[in-house]
BALOBA-1460 file (C-alpha; in Angstrom, 3 decimals):
// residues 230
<rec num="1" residu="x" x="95.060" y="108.547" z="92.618"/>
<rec num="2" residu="x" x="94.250" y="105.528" z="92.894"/>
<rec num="3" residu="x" x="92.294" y="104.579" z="96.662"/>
<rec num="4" residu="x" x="93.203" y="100.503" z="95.785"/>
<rec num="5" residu="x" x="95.566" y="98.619" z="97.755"/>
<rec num="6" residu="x" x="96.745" y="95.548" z="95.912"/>
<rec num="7" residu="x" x="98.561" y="92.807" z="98.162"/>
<rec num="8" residu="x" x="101.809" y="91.570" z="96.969"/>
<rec num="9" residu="x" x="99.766" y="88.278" z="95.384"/>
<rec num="10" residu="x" x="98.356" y="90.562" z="93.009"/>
<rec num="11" residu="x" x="101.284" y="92.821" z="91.338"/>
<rec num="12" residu="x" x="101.884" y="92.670" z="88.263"/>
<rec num="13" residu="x" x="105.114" y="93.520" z="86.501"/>
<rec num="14" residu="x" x="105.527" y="96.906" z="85.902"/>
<rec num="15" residu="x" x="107.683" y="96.686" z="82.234"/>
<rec num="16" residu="x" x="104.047" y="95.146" z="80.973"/>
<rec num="17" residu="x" x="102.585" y="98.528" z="80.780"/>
<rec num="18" residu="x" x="104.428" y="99.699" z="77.928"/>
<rec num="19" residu="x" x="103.488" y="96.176" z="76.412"/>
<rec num="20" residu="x" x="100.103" y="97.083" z="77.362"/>
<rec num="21" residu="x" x="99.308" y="100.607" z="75.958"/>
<rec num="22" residu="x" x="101.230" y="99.376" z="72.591"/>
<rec num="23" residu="x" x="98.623" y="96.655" z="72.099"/>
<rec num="24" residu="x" x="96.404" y="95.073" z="74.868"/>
<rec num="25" residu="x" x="96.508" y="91.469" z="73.457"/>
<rec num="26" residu="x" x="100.380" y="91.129" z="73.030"/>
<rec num="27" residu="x" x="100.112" y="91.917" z="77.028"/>
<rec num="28" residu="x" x="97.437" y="89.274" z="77.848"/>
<rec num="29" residu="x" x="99.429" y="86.819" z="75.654"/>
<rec num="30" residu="x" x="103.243" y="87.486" z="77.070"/>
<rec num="31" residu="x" x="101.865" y="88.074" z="80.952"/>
<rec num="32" residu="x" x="98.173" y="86.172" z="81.261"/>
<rec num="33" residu="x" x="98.698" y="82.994" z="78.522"/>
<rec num="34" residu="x" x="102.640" y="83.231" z="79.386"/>
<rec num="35" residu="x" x="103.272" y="82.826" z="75.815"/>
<rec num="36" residu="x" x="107.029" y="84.746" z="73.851"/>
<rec num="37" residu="x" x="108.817" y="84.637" z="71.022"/>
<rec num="38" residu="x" x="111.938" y="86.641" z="70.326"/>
<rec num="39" residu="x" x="113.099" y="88.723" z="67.128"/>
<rec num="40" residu="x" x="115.562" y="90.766" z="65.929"/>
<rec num="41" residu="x" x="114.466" y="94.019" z="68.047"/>
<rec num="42" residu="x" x="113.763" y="91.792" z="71.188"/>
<rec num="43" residu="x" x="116.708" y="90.422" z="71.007"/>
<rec num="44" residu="x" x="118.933" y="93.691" z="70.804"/>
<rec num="45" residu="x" x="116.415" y="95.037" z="73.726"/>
<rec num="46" residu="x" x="117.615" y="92.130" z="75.962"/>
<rec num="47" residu="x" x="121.068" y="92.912" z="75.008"/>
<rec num="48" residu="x" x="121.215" y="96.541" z="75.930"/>
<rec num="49" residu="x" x="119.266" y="95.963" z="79.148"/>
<rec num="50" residu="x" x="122.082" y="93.062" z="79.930"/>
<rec num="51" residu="x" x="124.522" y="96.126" z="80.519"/>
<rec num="52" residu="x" x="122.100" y="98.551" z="82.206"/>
<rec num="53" residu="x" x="120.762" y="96.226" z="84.565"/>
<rec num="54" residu="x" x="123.608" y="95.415" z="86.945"/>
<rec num="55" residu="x" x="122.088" y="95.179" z="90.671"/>
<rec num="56" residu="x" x="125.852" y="95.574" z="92.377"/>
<rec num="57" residu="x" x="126.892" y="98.197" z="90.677"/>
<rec num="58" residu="x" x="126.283" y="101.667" z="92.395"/>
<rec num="59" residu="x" x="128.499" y="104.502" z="91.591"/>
<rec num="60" residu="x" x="129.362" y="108.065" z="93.418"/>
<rec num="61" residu="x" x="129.874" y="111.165" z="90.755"/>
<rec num="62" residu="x" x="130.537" y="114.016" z="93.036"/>
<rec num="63" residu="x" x="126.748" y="115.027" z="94.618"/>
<rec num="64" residu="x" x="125.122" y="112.192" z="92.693"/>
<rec num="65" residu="x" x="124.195" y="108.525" z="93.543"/>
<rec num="66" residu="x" x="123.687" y="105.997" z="90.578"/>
<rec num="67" residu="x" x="121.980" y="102.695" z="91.453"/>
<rec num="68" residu="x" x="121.029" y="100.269" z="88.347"/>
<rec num="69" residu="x" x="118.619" y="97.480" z="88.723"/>
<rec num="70" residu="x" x="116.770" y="99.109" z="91.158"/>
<rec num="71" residu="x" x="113.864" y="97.455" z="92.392"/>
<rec num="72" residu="x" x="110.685" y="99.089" z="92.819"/>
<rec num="73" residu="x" x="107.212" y="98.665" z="93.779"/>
<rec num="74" residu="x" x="103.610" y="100.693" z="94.229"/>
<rec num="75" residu="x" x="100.924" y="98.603" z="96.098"/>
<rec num="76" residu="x" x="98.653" y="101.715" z="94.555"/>
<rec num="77" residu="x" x="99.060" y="100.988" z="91.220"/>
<rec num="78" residu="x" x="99.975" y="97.149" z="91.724"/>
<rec num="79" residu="x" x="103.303" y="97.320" z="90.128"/>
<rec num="80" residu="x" x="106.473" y="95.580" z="91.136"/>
<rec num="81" residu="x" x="109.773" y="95.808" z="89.095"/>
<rec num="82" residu="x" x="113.050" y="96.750" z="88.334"/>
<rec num="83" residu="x" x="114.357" y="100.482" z="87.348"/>
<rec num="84" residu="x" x="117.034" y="100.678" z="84.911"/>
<rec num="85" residu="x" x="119.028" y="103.506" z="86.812"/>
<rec num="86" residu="x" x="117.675" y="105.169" z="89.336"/>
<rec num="87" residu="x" x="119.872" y="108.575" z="90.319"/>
<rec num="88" residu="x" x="119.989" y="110.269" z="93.487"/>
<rec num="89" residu="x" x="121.075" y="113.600" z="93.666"/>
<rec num="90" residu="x" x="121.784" y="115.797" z="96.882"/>
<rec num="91" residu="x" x="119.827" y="118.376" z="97.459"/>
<rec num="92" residu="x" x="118.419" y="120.504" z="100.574"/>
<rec num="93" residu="x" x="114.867" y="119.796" z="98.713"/>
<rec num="94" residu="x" x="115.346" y="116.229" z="98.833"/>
<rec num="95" residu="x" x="114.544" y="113.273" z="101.050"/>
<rec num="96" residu="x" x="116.683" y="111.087" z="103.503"/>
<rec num="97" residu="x" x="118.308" y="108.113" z="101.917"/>
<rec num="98" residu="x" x="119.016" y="105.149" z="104.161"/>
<rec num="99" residu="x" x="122.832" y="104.571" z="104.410"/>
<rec num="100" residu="x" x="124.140" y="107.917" z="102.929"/>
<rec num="101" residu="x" x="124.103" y="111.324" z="104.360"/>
<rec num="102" residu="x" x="121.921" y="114.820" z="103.415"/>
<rec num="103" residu="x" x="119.110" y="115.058" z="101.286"/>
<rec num="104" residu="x" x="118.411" y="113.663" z="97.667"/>
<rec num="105" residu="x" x="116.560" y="114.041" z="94.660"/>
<rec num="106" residu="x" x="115.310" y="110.939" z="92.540"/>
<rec num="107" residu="x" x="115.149" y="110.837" z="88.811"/>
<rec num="108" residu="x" x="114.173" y="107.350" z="87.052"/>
<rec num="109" residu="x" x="116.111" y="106.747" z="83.835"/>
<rec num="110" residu="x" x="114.717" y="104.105" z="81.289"/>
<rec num="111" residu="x" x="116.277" y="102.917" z="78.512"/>
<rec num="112" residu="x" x="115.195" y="102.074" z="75.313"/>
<rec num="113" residu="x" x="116.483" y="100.315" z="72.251"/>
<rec num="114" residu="x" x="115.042" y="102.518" z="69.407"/>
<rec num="115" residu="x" x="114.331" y="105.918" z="69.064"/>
<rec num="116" residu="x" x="111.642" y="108.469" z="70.877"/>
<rec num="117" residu="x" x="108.121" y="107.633" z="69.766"/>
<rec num="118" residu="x" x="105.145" y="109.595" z="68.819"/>
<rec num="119" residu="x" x="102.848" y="108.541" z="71.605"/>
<rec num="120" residu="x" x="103.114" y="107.996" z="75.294"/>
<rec num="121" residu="x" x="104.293" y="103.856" z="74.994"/>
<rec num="122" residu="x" x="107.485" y="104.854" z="76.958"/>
<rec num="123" residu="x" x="106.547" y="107.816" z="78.717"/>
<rec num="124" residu="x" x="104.177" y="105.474" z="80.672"/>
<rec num="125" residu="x" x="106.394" y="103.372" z="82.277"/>
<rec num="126" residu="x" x="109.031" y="106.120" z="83.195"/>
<rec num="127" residu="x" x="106.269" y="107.574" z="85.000"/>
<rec num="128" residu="x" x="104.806" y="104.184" z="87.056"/>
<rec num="129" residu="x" x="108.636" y="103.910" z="88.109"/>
<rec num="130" residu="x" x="108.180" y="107.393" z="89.215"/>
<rec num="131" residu="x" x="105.476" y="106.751" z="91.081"/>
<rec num="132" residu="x" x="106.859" y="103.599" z="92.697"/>
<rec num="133" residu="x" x="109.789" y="105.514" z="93.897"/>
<rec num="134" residu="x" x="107.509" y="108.240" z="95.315"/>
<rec num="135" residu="x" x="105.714" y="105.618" z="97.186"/>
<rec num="136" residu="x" x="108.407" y="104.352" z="98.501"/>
<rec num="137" residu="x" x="110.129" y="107.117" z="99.653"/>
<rec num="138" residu="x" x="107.181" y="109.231" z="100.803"/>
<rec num="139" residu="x" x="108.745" y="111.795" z="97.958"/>
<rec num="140" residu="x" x="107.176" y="113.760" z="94.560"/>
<rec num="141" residu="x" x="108.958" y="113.158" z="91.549"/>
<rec num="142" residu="x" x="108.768" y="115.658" z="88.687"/>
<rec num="143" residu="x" x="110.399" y="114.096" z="85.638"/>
<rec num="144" residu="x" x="111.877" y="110.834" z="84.621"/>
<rec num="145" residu="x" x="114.330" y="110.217" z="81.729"/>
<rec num="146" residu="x" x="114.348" y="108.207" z="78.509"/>
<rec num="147" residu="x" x="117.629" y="107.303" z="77.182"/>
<rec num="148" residu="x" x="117.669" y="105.928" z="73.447"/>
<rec num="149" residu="x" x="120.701" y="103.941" z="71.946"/>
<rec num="150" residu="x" x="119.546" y="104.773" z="68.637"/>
<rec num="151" residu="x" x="119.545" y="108.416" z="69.384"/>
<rec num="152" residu="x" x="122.757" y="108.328" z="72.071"/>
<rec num="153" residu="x" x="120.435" y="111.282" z="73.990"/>
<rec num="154" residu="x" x="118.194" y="111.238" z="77.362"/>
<rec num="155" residu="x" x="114.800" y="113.011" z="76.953"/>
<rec num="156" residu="x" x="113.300" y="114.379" z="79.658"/>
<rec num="157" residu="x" x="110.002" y="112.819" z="80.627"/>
<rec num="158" residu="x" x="107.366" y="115.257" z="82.722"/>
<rec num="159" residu="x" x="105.489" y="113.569" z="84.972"/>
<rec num="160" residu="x" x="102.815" y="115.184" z="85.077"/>
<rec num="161" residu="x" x="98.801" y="114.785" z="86.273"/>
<rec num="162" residu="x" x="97.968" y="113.595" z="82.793"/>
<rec num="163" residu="x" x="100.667" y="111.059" z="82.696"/>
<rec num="164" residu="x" x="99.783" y="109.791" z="86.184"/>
<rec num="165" residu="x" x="96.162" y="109.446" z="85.561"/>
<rec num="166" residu="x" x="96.987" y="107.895" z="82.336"/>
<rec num="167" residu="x" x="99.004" y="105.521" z="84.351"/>
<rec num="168" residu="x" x="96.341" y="104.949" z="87.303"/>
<rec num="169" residu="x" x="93.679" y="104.282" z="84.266"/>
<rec num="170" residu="x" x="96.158" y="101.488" z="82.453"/>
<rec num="171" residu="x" x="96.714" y="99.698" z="86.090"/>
<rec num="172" residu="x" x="93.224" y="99.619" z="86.529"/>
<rec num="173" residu="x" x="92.475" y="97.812" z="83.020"/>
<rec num="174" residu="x" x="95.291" y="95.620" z="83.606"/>
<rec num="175" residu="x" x="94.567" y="94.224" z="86.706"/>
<rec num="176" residu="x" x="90.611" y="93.959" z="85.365"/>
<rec num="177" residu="x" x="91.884" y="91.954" z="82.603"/>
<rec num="178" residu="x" x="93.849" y="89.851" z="84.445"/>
<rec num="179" residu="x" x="91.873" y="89.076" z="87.223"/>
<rec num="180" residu="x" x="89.130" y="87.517" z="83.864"/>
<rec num="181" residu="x" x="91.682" y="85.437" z="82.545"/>
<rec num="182" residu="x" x="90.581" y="86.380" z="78.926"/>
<rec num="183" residu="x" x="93.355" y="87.820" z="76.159"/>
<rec num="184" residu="x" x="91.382" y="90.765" z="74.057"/>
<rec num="185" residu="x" x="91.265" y="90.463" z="70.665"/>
<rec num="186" residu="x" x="93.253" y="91.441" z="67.909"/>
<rec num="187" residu="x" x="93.178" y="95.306" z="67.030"/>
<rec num="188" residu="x" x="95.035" y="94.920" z="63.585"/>
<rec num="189" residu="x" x="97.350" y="97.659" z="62.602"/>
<rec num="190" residu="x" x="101.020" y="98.338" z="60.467"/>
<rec num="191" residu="x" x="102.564" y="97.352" z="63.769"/>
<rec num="192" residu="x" x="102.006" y="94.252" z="63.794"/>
<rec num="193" residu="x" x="104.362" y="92.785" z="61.768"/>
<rec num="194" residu="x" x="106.914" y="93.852" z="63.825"/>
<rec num="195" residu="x" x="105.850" y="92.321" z="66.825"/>
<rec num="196" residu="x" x="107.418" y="89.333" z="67.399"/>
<rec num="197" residu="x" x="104.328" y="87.723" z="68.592"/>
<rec num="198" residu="x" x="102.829" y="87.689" z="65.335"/>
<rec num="199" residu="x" x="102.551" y="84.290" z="64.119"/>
<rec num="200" residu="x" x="101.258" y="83.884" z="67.908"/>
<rec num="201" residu="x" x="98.515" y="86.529" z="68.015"/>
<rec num="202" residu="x" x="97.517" y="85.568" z="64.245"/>
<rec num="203" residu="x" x="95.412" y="89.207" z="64.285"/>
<rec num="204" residu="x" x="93.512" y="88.118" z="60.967"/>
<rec num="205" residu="x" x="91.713" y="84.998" z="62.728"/>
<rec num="206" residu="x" x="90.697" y="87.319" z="66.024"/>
<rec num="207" residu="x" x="88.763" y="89.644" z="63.906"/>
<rec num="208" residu="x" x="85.292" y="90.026" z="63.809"/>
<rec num="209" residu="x" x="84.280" y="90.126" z="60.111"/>
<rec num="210" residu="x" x="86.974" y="87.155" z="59.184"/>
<rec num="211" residu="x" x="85.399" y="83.807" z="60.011"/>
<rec num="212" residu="x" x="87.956" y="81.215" z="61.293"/>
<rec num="213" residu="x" x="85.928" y="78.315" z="59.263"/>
<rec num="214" residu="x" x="87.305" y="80.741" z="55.893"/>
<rec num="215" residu="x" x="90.255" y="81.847" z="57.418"/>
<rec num="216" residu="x" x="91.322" y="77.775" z="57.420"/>
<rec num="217" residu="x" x="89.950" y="76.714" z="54.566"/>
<rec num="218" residu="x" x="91.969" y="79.478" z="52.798"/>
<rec num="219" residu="x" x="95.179" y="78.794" z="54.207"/>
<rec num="220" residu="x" x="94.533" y="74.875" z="53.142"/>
<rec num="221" residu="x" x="93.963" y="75.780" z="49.836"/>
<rec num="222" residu="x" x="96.807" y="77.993" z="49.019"/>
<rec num="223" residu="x" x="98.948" y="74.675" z="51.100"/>
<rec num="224" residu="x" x="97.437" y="72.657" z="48.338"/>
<rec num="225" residu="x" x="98.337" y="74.359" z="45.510"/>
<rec num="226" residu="x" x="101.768" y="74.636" z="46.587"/>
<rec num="227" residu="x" x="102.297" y="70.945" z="46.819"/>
<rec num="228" residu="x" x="99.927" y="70.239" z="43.817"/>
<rec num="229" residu="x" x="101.119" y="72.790" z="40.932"/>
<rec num="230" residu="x" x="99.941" y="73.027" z="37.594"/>
C-alpha cells in the first residue's frame, strides 16, 4: 500500500482511473486541460448513470442496505468520488454502520453501459471504490460488482493484491502527471475512433514519426482540391 497521504487539495476524481488505464492522454485532456466532447456511447453512459445515481434514495431488502450515490474517498490513493450502489449486508463478520443496528458487509456495485471487457479498464475502478470504502470504514473488502446493461448480469469483481497494487501503481502515475501539468502523447490504436475525444486528441499529429509541418500541409492540400476540382 501506498505510505502517501494526499490532502483533500490534491484528490483527484476517482471515475478518471478507468479513463486513465484506457488511454493516458484522453485522462490528461478530460481532467488536466478540462477539455470533453460527448458521443453516442457517452451520451447513453450519462443516461444510465442518471437512474443509478440517486443520493436520497436508500432502500431496506430484508438483511440488506442499498445506498446509491454514495460518496467515497481514500486520502491513500488520493481519490474522491461517488459509488454507484454501495450494499450493506448484515453479517456477524461485518462492521458497525452509523445509524443502523448489527454488523454489515460492503460490496461496491458499478455500472457500466456496454458489455464486460477483456482487460482490467473496469475492474480498476470497482476496486479503488473498494478501497475507499475500506478506508473509511476501517473494513477489508473482498469483491466488488460490475453490472452491464448490455449484458442485464453483475460480474463479480475479486479484489485482490494484484488489482490493488495495480490500483496503488495507476494513483501514483496520475497524481505524477498531474502535479507536471503536461498531457502524454498520443498512443494510436483501433480505439480511438470511438473515443469521443478524437477530433480533440488528433493522435496522428502527437506522433513521433508524423511531422506536424506535413501533417498540415496535407490536410491543406486535400482542402484545396475539394474546393478546386478538376
Amino acid at each position: 500500500m501506498n505510505s502517501c497521504v494526499f490532502s483533500d487539495e490534491d484528490l483527484l476524481s476517482l471515475s478518471g482511473i478507468q479513463h486513465f488505464y484506457f488511454c493516458k492522454r484522453q485522462w490528461a485532456l478530460i481532467h488536466i486541460e478540462q477539455q470533453w466532447r460527448d458521443n453516442l456511447r457517452t451520451t447513453q453512459g450519462h443516461l444510465l448513470h442518471e437512474r443509478a445515481d440517486d443520493p436520497y434514495f436508500n432502500e431496506t431488502r430484508g438483511v440488506i442496505l442499498l445506498s446509491r450515490a454514495f460518496p467515497v474517498v481514500s486520502y491513500h490513493l488520493g481519490f474522491y468520488g461517488i459509488a454507484d450502489l454501495v450494499e450493506f449486508r448484515k453479517s456477524e463478520a461485518g462492521v458497525s454502520l452509523p445509524g443502523h443496528e448489527g454488523l454489515w458487509l460492503i460490496n461496491p456495485v458499478e455500472y457500466k453501459r456496454g458489455s464486460p471487457k477483456i482487460d482490467e479498464r473496469d475492474a480498476v475502478q470497482v476496486c479503488a471504490q473498494a478501497i475507499c470504502l475500506e478506508e473509511m470504514f476501517g473494513t477489508h473488502i473482498d469483491s466488488g460488482d460490475l453490472y452491464y446493461y448490455e449484458t442485464r448480469r453483475r460480474m463479480t469483481v475479486d479484489i485482490s493484491d494484484f488489482l490493488r497494487d495495480l490500483v496503488f501503481s495507476l494513483s501514483k502515475e496520475m497524481h505524477d502527471i498531474y502535479r507536471s501539468g503536461l498531457t502524454p502523447p498520443a498512443v494510436k490504436t483501433r480505439n480511438c475512433r470511438s473515443c469521443s475525444l478524437y477530433d480533440i486528441c488528433i493522435p496522428n499529429l502527437t506522433k513521433k514519426r508524423v511531422s506536424v509541418k506535413n501533417y498540415i500541409q496535407k490536410h491543406v492540400k486535400k482542402a484545396t482540391e475539394i474546393d478546386n476540382p478538376d
